[in-house]
MARPAZA-477901 format. One record per residue (C-alpha): residue number from 1; x, y, z; chain. Coordinates in Angstrom, 1 decimal, always signed. Layout:
  resi       X       Y       Z  chain
   NUM       X       Y       Z      A
...
END
This chain:
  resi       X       Y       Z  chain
     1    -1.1   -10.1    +2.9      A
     2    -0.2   -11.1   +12.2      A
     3    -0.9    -9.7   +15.2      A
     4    -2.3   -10.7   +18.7      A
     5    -5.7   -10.2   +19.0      A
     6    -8.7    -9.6   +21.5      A
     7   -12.1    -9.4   +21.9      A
     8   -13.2   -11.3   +24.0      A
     9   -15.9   -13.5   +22.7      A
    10   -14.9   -13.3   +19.4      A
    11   -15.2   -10.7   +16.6      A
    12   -18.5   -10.1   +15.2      A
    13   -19.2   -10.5   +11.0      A
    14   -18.3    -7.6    +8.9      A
    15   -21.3    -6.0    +7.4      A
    16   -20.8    -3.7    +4.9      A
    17   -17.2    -4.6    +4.2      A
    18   -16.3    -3.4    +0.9      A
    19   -17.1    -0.3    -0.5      A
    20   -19.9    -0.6    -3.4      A
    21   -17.9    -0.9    -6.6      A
    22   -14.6    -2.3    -4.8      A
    23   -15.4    -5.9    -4.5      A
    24   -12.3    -7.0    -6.7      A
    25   -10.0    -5.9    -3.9      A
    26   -12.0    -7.1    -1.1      A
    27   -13.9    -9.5    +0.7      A
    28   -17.8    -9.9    -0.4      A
    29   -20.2    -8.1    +1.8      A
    30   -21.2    -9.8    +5.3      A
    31   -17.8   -11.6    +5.8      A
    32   -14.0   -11.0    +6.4      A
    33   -13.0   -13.8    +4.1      A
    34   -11.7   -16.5    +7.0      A
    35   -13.1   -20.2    +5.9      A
    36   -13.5   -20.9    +9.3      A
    37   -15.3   -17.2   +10.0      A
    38   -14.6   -14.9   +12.0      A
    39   -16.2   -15.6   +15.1      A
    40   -20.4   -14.3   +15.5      A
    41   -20.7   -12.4   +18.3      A
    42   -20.7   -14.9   +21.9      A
    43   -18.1   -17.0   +20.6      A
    44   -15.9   -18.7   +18.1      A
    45   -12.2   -18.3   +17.3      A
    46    -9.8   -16.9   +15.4      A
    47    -7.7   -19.0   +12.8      A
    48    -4.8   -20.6   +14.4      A
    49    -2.1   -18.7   +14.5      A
    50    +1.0   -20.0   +12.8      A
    51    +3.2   -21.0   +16.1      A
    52    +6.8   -21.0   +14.9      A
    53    +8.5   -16.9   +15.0      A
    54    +7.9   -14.4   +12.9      A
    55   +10.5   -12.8   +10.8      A
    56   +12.7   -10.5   +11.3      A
    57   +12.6    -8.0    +8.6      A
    58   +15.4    -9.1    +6.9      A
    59   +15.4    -6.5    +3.7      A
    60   +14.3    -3.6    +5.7      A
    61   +17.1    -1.4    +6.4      A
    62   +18.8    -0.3    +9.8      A
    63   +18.3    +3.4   +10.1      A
    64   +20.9    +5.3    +7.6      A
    65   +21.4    +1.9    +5.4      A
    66   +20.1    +3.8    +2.5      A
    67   +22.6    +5.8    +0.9      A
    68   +22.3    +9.7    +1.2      A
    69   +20.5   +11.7    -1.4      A
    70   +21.3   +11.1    -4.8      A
    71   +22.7    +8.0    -3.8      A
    72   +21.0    +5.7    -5.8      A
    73   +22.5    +5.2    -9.3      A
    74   +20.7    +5.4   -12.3      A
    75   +18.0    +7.8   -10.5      A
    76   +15.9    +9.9   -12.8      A
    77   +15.7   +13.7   -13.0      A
    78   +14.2   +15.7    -9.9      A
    79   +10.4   +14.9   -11.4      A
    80   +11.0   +12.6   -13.8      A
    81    +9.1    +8.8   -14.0      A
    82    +9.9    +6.3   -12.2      A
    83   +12.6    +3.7   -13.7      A
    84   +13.5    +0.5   -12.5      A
    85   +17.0    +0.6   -11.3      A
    86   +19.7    +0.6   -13.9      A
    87   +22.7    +0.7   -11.9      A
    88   +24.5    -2.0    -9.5      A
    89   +22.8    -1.5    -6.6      A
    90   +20.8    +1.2    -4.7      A
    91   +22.2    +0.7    -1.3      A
    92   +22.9    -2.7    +0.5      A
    93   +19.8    -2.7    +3.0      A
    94   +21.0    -4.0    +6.3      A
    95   +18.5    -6.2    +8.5      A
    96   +15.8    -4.6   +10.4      A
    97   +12.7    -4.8   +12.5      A
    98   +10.3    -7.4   +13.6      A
    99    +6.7    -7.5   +14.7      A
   100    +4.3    -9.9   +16.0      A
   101    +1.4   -12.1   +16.3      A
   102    -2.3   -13.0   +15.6      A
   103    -5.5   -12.3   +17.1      A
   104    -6.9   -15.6   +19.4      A
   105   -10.0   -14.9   +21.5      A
   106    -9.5   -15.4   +25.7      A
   107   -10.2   -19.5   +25.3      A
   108    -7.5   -19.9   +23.0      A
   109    -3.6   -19.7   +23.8      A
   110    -1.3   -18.0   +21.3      A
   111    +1.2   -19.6   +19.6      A
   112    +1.2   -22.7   +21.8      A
   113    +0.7   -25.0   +19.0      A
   114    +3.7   -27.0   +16.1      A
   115    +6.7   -25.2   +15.0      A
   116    +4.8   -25.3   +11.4      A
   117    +1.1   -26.2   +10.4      A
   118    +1.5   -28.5    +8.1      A
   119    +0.1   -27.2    +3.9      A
   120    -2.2   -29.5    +2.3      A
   121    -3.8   -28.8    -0.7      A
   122    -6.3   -27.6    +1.4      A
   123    -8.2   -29.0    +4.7      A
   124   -10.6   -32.1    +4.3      A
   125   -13.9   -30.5    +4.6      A
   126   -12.3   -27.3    +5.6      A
   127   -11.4   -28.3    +8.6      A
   128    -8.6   -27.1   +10.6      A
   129    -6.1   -29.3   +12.4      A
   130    -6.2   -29.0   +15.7      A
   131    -3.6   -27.1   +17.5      A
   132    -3.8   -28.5   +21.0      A
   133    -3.3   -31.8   +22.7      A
   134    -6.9   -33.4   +22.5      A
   135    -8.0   -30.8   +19.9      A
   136    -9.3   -28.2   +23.3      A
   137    -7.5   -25.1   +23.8      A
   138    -6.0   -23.8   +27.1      A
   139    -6.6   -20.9   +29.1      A
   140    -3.3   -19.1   +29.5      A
   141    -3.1   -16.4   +31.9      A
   142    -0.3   -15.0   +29.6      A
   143    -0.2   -15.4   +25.5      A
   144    +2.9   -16.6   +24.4      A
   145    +5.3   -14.8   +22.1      A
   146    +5.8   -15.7   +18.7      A
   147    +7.2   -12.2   +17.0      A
   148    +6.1   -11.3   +13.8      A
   149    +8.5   -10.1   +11.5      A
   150    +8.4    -7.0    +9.3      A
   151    +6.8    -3.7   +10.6      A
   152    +6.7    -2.2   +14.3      A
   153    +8.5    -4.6   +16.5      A
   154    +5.7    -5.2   +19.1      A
   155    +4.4    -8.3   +21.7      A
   156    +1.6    -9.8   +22.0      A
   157    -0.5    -8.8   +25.0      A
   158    -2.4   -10.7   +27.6      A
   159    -5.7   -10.7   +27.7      A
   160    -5.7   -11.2   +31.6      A
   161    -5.2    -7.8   +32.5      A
   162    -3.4    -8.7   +35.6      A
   163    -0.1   -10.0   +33.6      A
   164    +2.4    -8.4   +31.8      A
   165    +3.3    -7.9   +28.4      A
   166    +4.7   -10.8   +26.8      A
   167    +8.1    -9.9   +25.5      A
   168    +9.3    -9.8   +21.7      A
   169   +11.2   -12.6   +19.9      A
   170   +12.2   -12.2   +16.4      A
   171   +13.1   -15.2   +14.3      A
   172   +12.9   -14.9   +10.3      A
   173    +9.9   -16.5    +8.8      A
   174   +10.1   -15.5    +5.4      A
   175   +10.4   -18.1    +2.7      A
   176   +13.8   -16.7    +1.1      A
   177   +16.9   -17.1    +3.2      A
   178   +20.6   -15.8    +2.5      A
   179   +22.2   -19.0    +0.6      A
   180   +24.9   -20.4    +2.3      A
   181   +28.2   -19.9    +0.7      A
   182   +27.3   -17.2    -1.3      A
   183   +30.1   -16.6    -4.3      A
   184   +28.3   -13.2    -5.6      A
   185   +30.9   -13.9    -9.1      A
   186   +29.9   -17.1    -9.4      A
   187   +26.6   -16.2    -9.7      A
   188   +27.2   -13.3   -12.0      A
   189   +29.3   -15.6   -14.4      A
   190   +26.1   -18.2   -14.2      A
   191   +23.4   -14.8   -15.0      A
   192   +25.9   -13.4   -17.7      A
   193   +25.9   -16.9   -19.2      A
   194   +22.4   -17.1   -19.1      A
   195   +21.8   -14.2   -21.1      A
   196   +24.6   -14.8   -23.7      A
   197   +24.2   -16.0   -27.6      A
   198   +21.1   -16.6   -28.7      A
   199   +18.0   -17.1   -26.3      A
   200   +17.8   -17.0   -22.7      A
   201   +18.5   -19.7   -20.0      A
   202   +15.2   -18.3   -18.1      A
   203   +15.7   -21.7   -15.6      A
   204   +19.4   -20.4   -14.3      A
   205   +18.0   -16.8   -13.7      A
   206   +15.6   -18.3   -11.8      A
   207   +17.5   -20.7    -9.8      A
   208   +20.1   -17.9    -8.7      A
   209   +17.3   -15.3    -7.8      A
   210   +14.8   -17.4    -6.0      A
   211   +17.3   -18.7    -4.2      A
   212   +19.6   -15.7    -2.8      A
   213   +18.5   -13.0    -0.4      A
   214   +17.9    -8.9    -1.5      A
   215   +21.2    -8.3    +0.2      A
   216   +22.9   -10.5    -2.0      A
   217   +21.1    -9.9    -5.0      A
   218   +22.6    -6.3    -4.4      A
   219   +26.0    -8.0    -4.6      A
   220   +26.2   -10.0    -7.8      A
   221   +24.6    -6.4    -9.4      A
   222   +28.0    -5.2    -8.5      A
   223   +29.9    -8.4    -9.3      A
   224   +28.4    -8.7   -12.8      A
   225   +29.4    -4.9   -13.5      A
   226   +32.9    -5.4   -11.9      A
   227   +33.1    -8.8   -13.8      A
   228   +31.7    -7.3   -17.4      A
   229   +31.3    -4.1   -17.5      A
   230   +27.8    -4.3   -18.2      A
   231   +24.9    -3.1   -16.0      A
   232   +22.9    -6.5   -15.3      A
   233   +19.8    -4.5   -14.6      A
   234   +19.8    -3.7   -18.4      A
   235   +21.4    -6.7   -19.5      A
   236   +17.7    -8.4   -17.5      A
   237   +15.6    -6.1   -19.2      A
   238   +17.0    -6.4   -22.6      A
   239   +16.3   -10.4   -22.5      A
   240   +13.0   -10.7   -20.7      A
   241    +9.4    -9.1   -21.4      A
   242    +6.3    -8.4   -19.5      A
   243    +5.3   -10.3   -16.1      A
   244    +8.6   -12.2   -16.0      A
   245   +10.1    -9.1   -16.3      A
   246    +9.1    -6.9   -13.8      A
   247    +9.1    -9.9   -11.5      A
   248   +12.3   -10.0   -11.7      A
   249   +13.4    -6.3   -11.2      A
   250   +11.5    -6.1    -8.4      A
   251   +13.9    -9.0    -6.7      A
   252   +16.7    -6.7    -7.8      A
   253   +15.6    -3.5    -6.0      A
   254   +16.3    -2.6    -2.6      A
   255   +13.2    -3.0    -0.3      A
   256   +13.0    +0.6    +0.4      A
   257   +13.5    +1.5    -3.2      A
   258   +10.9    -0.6    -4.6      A
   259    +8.3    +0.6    -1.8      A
   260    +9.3    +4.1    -2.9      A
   261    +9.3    +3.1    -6.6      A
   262    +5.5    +1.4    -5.9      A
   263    +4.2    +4.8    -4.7      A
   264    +5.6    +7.6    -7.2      A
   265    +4.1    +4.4   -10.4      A
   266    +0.9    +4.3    -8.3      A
   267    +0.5    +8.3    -8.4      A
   268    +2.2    +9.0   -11.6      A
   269    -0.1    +9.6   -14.9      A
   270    -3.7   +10.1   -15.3      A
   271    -5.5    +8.6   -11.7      A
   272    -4.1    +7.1    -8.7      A
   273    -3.5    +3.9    -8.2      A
   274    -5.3    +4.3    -3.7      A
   275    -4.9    +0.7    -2.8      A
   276    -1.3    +0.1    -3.9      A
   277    -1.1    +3.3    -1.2      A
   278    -3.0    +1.9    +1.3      A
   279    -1.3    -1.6    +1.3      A
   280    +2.3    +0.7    +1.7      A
   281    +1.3    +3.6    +3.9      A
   282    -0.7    +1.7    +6.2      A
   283    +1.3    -1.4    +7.0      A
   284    +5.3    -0.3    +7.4      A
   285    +6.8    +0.7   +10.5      A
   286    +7.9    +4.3   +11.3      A
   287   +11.0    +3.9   +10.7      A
   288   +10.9    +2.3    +6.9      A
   289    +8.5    +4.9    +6.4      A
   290   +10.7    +7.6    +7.2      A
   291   +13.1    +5.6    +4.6      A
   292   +10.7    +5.4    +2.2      A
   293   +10.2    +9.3    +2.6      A
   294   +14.0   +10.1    +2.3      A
   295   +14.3    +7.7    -1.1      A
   296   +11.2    +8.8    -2.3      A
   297   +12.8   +12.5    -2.5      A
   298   +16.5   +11.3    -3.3      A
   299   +15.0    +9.0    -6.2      A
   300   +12.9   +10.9    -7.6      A
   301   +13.4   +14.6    -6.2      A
   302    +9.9   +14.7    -5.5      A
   303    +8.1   +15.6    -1.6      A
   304    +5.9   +12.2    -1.0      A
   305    +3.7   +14.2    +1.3      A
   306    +2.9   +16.7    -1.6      A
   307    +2.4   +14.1    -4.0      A
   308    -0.2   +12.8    -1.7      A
   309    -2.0   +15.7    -1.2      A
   310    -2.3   +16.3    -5.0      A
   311    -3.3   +13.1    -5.5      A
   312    -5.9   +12.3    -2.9      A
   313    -8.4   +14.5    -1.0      A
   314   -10.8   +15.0    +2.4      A
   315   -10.5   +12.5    +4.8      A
   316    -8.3    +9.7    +2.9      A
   317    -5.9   +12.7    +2.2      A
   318    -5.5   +13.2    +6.0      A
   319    -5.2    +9.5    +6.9      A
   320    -2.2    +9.4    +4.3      A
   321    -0.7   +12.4    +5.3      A
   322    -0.9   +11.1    +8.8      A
   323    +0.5    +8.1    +7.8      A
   324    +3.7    +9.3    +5.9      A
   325    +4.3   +10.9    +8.9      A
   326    +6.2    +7.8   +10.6      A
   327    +5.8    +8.6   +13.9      A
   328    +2.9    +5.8   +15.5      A
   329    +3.6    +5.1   +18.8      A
   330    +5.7    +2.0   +19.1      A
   331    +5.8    +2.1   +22.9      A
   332    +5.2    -2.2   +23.6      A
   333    +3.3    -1.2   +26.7      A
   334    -0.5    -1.1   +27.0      A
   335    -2.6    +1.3   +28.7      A
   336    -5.5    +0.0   +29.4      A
   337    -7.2    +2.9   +30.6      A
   338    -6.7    +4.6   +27.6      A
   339    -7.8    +1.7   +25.6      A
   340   -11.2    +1.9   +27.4      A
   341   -11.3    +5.8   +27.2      A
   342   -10.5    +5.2   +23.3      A
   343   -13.1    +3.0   +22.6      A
   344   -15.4    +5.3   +24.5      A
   345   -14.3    +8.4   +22.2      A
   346   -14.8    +6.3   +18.9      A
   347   -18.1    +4.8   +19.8      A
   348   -19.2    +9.2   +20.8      A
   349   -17.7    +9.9   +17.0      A
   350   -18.8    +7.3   +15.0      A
   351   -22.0    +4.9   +16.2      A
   352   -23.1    +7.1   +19.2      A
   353   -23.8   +10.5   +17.6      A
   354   -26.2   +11.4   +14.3      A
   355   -22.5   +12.2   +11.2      A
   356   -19.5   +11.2   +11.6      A
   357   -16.2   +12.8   +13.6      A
   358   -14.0   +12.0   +11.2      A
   359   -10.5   +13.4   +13.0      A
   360   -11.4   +11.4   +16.3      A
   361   -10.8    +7.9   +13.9      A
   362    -7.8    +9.4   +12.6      A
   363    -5.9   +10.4   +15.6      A
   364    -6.6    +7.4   +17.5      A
   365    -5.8    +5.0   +14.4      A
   366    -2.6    +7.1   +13.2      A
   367    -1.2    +7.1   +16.2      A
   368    -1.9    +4.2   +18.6      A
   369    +0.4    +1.2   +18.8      A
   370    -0.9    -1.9   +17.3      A
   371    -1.0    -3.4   +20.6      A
   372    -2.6    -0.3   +21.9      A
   373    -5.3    -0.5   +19.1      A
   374    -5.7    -4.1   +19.8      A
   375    -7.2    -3.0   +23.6      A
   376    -8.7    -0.4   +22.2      A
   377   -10.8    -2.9   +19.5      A
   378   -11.4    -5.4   +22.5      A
   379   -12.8    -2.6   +25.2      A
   380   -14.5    -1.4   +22.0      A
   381   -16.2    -4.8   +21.2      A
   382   -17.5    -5.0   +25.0      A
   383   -19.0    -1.6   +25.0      A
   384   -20.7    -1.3   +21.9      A
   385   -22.0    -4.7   +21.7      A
   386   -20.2    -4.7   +17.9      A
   387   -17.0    -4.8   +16.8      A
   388   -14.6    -1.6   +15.4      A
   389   -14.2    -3.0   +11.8      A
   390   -18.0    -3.1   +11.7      A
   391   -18.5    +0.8   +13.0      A
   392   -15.7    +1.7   +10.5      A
   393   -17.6    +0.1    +7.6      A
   394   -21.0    +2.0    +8.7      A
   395   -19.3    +5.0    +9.4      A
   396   -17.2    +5.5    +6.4      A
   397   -17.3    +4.8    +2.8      A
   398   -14.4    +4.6    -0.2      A
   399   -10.7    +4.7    +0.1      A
   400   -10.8    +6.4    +3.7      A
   401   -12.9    +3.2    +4.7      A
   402   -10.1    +0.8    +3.1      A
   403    -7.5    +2.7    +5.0      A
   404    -8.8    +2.6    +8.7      A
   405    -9.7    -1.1    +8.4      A
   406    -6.4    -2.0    +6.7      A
   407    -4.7    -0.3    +9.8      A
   408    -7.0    -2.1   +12.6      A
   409    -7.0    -5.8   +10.2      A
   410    -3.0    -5.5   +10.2      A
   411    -3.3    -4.5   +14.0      A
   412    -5.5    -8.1   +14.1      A
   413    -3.2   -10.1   +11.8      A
   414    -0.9    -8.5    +9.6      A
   415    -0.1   -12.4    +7.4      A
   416    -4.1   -13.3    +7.0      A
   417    -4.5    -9.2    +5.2      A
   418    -1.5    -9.9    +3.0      A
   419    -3.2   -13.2    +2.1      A
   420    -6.4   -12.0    +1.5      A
   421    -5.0    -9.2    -1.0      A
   422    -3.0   -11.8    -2.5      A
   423    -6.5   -13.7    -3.1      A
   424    -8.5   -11.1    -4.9      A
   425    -5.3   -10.1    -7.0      A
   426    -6.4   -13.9    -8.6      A
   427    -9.8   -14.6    -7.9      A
   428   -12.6   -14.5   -10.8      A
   429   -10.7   -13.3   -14.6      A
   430    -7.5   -11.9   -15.1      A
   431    -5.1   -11.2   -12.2      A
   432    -3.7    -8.1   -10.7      A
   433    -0.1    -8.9   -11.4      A
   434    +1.0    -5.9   -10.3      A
   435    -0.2    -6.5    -7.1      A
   436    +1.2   -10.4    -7.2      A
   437    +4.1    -9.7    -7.6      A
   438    +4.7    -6.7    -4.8      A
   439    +3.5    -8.9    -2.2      A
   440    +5.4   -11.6    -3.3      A
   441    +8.3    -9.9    -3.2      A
   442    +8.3    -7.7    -0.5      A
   443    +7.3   -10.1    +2.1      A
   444    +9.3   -13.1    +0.8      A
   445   +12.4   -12.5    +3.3      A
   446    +9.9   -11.0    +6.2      A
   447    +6.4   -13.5    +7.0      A
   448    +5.7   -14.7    +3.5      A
   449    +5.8   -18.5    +5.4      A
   450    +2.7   -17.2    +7.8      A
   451    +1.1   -15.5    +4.9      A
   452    +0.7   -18.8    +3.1      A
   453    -0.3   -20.8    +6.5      A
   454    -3.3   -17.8    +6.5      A
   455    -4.1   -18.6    +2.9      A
   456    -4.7   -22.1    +3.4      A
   457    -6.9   -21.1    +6.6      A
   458    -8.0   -18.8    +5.2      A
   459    -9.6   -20.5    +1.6      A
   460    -9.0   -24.1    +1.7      A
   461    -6.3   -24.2    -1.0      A
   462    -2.6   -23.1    -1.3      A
   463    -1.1   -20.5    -2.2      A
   464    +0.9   -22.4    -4.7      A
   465    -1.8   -23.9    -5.8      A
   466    -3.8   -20.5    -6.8      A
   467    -0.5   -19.0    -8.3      A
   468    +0.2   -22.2   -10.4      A
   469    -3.7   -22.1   -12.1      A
   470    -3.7   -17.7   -12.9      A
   471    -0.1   -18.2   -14.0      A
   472    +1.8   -20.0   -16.8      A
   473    +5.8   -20.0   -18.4      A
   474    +8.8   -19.0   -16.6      A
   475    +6.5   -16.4   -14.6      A
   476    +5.1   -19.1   -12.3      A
   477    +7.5   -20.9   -12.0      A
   478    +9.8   -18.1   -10.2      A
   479    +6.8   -16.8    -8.2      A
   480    +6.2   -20.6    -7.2      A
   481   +10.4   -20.6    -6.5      A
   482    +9.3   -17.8    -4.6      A
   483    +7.1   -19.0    -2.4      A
   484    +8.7   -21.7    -1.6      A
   485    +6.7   -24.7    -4.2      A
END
């Protein structure tokens, strides 16, 4: 599961961080999970932040690159389950947003360091590489830019309060690129091929989707049922089974479609499924929320924001609702004042008052910038003596908990929280494929590259490495295709 970050001498542990019961999908109590720690209070640093861009989202689409309602072939009845797609394509998603970088206390620079850091098998010792000439770290008056890719486009800030904004740069980071000379009927021959006589060439599948980008995968679906006259969504289905399978329809859907198609499974049947609507709601900009919204009802004729409110309740209800909204301030500036007056009102509604003002967290976390929220957490951190994720954990418990601190962690470092979902999905038995495979996917052509330089920080091993010892058959190797192994 990047983004510039503040406080100034470092970010305190995280006591009470999960919920009791909820320790499969989070860190163990006392600790965000960083092998290097977040810093104790007086000092320390941050992980170093990957240096080369971040991604442009490149399967997000432009607004109106979904088609209108109803547009989506093979949708289901106004209520109906959700299906993977069974027609050619569900729009061709153009390009979209980017967004941007990872927090670094005032002693270090940002994004100063290599174009890549390099992946071993994890760190000898667990130590990091230094970043800087000499191993010491500079002290910039400005942080530079490195734009992450994927959600609200937004730059890093200085800490010096005296400089300016540092402005955005988007560069693709994700580990799937558009193949070069793309022939989208060569590949359907090569997939219909594949699939014909008896048995499946699993190895060609994977080759051709591992190596082309959603956009084009949304081709050859056309291309095959141009070429054939068969629907290759079916065709795919028909010939594969279980993990490997839904693997591989998830390449085939539209970005918005499959975040769409995530959220009516994870509320559909007997319980909700709150984290797969946490890691959607709270991490997407407004404006693929807003897609995600309009697919959501053309798909499956259903209202999201009714579906939530059925589904959920009380304060986790609100942050949802809040969420689905789509309309957080993207403004790139920071207010400073306001930060300081923010922190001031969170600290009166949460650690400075006997209860809880519940609404006080949500407005200021629904609707606050990430940047913004980054002030906000560093005035916060001075003032209090603690840091915010800390109050949020005393403050709140359950889902609502989860919620707020996935907003202010992605506000941190968007790449290290993808990367420490993706960690629990496979740590101790079994593995949360389900949860695999949507990060996986949807981050693959957006910052999957600074997801895995977090993981390695982050727990001393690859991602590879984790994926290749909870998974086995054609399965891992695609997902290890995927991420780039």
């Amino acid at each position: 599961m990047s983004y510039p970050g503040y406080p100034p001498t470092g970010y305190p542990p995280f006591p009470g961080y999960p919920p009791a019961g909820q320790e499969s999908s989070f860190p163990p109590s006392g600790q965000y999970p960083y092998p290097s720690g977040f810093p104790p209070m007086g000092g320390g640093a941050y992980p170093q932040v990957p240096s080369s861009g971040y991604p442009g989202a490149g399967g997000y689409p432009a607004p109106g690159g979904y088609p209108a309602p109803g547009g989506y072939p093979g949708a289901p009845q106004p209520g109906g389950a959700p299906s993977y797609p069974g027609g050619q394509g569900f729009g061709v998603p153009p390009g979209g947003a980017g967004f941007s970088g990872y927090p670094q206390p005032p002693s270090q620079s940002y994004g100063g360091g290599p174009a890549q850091v390099p992946l071993p098998g994890g760190f000898p010792g667990g130590q990091m590489p230094s970043q800087y000439p000499g191993g010491q770290p500079t002290y910039p008056s400005q942080i530079n830019t490195d734009s992450f890719s994927s959600y609200p486009v937004f730059s890093p800030v200085s800490l010096d309060y005296s400089s300016e904004p540092a402005t955005v740069t988007q560069v693709t980071q994700g580990t799937i690129r558009p193949a070069a000379n793309f022939d989208a009927i060569r590949d359907a021959e090569i997939l219909r091929k594949a699939m014909k006589g008896f048995g499946t060439d699993e190895q060609a599948i994977v080759d051709v989707v591992a190596n082309r980008s959603n956009d084009q995968r949304q081709k050859i679906k056309a291309a095959f049922k141009t070429s054939y006259g068969k629907d290759l969504i079916k065709d795919l289905k028909s010939e594969l089974s279980g993990n490997m399978e839904e693997l591989i329809l998830a390449l085939f859907m539209p970005p918005t479609y499959y975040d769409a198609w995530s959220l009516r499974k994870a509320m559909q049947g007997a319980g909700t499924q709150e984290r797969v609507l946490i890691e959607i709601l709270c991490t997407r900009t407004n404006q693929e929320i807003r897609e995600i919204v309009r697919c959501y009802q053309s798909e499956f004729g259903r209202d999201l924001e009714k579906d939530i409110r059925s589904d959920t309740s009380g304060h986790f209800e609100r942050l949802l609702v809040s969420m689905c909204q789509g309309n957080r301030d993207e403004n790139q500036s920071i207010n400073h004042q306001m930060a300081q007056e923010d922190a001031q009102r969170l600290y009166q509604a949460g650690e400075g008052r006997l209860g809880t003002d519940e609404s006080c967290f949500n407005m200021i976390l629904a609707t606050r910038s990430f940047p913004q929220l980054r002030a906000t957490m560093e005035a916060y951190s001075r003032m209090a003596n603690r840091d915010l994720l800390s109050s949020v954990s005393r403050e709140f418990s359950g889902y609502v908990e989860s919620g707020l601190k996935t907003i202010l962690q992605c506000a941190l470092n968007r790449p290290a929280f993808f990367a420490e979902r993706l960690y629990y999905a496979m740590k101790g038995a079994g593995t949360d494929d389900s949860t695999l495979v949507r990060i996986v996917v949807t981050r693959s052509e957006i910052d999957l590259v600074q997801i895995k330089q977090m993981f390695a920080q982050m727990y001393q091993k690859t991602l590879g490495t984790m994926i290749a010892g909870d998974t086995s058959g054609d399965y891992r190797r695609l997902l290890l295709a995927i991420v780039g192994q």
